[in-house]
ZAKEBA-300109 format. One record per residue (C-alpha): x, y, z; residue in one letter; chain. Coordinates in steps of 0.2 Angstrom, whole numbers, always signed. Example, Ala and Ser with C-alpha at 12.3 -4.5 7.8 and 13.67 -1.06 7.14 Angstrom:
PT      u      v      w  aa  ch
PT    +62    -22    +39   A   A
PT    +68     -5    +36   S   A
//
This chain:
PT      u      v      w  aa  ch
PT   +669    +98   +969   X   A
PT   +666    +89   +987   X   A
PT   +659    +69   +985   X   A
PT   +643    +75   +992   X   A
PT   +634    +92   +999   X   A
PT   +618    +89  +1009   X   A
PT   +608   +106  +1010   X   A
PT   +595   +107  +1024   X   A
PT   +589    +90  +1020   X   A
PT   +575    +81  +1028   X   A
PT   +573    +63  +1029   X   A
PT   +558    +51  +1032   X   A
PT   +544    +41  +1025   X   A
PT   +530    +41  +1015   X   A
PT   +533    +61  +1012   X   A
PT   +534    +63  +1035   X   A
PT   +551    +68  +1039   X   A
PT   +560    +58  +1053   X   A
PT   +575    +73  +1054   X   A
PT   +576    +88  +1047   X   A
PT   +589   +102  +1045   X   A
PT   +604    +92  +1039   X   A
PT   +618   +101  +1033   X   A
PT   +636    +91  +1028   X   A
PT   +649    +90  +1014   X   A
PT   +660    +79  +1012   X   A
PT   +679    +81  +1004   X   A
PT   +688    +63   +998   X   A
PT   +698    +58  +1013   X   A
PT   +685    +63  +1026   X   A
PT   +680    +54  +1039   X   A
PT   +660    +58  +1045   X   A
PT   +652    +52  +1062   X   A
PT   +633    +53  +1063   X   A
PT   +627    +53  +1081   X   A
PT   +612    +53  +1088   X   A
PT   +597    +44  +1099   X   A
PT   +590    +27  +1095   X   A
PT   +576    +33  +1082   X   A
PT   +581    +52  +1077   X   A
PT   +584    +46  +1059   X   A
PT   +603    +41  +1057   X   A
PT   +599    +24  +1046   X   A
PT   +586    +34  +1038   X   A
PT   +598    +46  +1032   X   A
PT   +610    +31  +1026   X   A
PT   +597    +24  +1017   X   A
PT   +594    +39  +1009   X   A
PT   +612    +43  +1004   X   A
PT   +610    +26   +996   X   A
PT   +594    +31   +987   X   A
PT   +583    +18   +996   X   A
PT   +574    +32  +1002   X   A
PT   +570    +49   +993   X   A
PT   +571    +64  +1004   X   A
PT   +558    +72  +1010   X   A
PT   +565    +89  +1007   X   A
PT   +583    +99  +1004   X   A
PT   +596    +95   +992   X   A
PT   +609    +81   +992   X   A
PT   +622    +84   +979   X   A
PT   +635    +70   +973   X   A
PT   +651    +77   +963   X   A
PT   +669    +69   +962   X   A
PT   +666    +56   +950   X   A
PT   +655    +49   +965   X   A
PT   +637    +43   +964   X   A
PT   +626    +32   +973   X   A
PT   +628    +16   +966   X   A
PT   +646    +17   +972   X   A
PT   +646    +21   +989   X   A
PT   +652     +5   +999   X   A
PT   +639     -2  +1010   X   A
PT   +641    -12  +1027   X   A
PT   +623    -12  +1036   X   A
PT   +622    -17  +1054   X   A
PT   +624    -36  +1057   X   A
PT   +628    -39  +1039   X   A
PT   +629    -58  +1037   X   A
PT   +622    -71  +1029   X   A
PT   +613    -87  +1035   X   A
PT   +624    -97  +1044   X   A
PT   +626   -112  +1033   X   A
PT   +627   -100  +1017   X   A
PT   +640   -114  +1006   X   A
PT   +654   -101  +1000   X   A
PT   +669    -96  +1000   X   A
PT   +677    -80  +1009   X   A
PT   +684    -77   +991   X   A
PT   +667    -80   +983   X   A
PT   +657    -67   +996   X   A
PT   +669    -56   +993   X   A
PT   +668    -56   +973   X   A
PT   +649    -54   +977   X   A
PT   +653    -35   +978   X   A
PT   +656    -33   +960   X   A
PT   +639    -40   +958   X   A
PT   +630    -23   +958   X   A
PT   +643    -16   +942   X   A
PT   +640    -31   +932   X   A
PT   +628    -37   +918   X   A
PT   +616    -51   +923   X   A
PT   +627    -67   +922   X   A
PT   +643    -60   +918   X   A
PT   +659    -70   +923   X   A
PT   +669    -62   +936   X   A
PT   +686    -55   +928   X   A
PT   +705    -58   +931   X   A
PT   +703    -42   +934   X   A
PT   +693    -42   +950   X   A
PT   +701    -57   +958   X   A
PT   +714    -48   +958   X   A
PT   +705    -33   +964   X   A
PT   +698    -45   +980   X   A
PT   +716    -54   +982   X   A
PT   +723    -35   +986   X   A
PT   +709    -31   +995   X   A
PT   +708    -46  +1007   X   A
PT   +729    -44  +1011   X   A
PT   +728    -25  +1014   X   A
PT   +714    -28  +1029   X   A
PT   +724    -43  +1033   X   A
PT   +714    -57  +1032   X   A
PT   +720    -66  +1013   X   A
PT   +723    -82  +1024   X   A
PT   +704    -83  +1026   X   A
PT   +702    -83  +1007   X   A
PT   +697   -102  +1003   X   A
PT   +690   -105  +1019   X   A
PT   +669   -106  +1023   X   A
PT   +661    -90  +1027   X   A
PT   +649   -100  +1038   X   A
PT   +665   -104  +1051   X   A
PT   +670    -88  +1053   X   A
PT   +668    -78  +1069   X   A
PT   +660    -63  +1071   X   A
PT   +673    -52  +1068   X   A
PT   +680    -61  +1053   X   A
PT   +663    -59  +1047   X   A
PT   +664    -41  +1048   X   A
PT   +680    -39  +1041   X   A
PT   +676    -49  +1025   X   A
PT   +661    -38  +1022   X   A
PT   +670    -24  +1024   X   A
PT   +682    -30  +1009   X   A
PT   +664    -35  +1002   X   A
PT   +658    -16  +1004   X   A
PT   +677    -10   +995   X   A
PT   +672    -19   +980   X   A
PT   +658    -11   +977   X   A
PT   +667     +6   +982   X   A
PT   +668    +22   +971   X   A
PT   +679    +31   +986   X   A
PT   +666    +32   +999   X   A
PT   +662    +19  +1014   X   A
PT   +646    +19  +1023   X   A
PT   +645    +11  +1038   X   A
PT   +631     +6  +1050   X   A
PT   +636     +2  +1067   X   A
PT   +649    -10  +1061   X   A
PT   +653    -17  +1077   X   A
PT   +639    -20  +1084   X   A
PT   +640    -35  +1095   X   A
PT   +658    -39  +1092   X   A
PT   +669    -40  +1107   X   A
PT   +683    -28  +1110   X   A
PT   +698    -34  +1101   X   A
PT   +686    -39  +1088   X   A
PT   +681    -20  +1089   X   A
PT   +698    -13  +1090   X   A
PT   +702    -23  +1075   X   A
PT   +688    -15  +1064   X   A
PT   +689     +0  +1067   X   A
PT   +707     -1  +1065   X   A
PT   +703     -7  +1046   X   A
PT   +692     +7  +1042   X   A
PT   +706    +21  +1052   X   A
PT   +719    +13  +1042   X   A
PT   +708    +13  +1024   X   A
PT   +703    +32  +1027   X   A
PT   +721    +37  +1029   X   A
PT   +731    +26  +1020   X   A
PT   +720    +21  +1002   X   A
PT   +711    +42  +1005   X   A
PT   +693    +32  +1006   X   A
PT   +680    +44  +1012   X   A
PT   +670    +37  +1028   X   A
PT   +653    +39  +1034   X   A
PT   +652    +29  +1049   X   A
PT   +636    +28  +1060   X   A
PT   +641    +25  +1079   X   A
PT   +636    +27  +1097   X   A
PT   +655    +23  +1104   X   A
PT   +659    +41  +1107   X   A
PT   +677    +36  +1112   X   A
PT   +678    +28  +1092   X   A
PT   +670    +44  +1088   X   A
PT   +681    +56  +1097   X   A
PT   +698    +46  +1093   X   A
PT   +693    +44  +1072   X   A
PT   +681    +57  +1067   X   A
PT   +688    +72  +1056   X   A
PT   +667    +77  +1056   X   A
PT   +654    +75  +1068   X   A
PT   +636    +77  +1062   X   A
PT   +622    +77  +1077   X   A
PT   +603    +70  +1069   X   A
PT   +591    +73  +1082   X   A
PT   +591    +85  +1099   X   A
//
């Protein structure tokens, strides 16, 4: 069965639908861009998918071994304060957070898990040092390995390089391209860079007119 099958699905608030007429499925190893104007509905329909939101109408179908508690998250402008006191290690671990029991020690397991992680998007040199130095795209990138802890196969993303500049850019979306292909990690990915979209999409979904 396919991750997730969304059937003429309408999204919104309060029982009003913001979009309407959403169709998609989604294989493992597919790659999903949702496009659309400012407003029509595209975080509404992440948040939905994450079951912040309930739909308003239609289906939405999870199969695979996949559910909603482990779909990979990275919102827009995911960051912390600025003088948060951790680690890049200790974010990072934060992603097992949602799996865990209240007050459960992190396992050997998992640092080893985030160790992995952090080499294969190629920043394990930025494991000891303070979150709150980092740039913006470092920020990025280590909640993208943040979002991979947490991850049952699939990545949402938001935007992710919003305000990055373009190497920062290039080099996300270069970690999400190389994840997709090389790890088979599904991606939804919410953009208004039609040349990202054109160069990594395998689907396009359109919210909106």
């Amino acid at each position: 069965m396919a991750q997730i099958i969304c059937r003429d699905l309408a999204v919104g608030y309060n029982g009003i639908a913001a979009a309407t007429g959403i169709n998609f499925k989604i294989e493992k190893g597919d790659y999903l861009c949702v496009i659309g104007e400012n407003g029509s509905g595209k975080s509404t329909l992440i948040k939905t998918l994450l079951n912040l939101l309930k739909p308003v109408s239609g289906s939405l179908e999870f199969g695979d071994g996949l559910t909603q508690n482990s779909i990979g998250y990275l919102p827009q402008n995911a960051v912390f304060q600025n003088d948060f006191p951790a680690s890049v290690k200790e974010i990072v671990l934060s992603g097992f957070l949602g799996k865990k029991k209240v007050n459960a020690f992190y396992s050997r397991k998992e640092k080893e898990e985030v160790s992995r992680i952090l080499d294969l998007l190629g920043i394990k040199e930025l494991e000891n040092e303070s979150f709150s130095k980092l740039s913006g795209g470092q920020i990025q990138r280590v909640m993208l390995a943040r979002a991979l802890c947490a991850c049952g196969g699939l990545l949402v993303l938001d935007e992710p390089v919003t305000g990055l500049d373009p190497d920062a850019m290039d080099e996300m979306y270069s970690s999400v391209e190389k994840l997709n292909r090389e790890q088979n990690i599904s991606v939804i990915m919410v953009s208004h860079d039609m040349d990202a979209v054109n160069k990594y999409a395998k689907q396009i979904l359109k919210i909106g007119r």
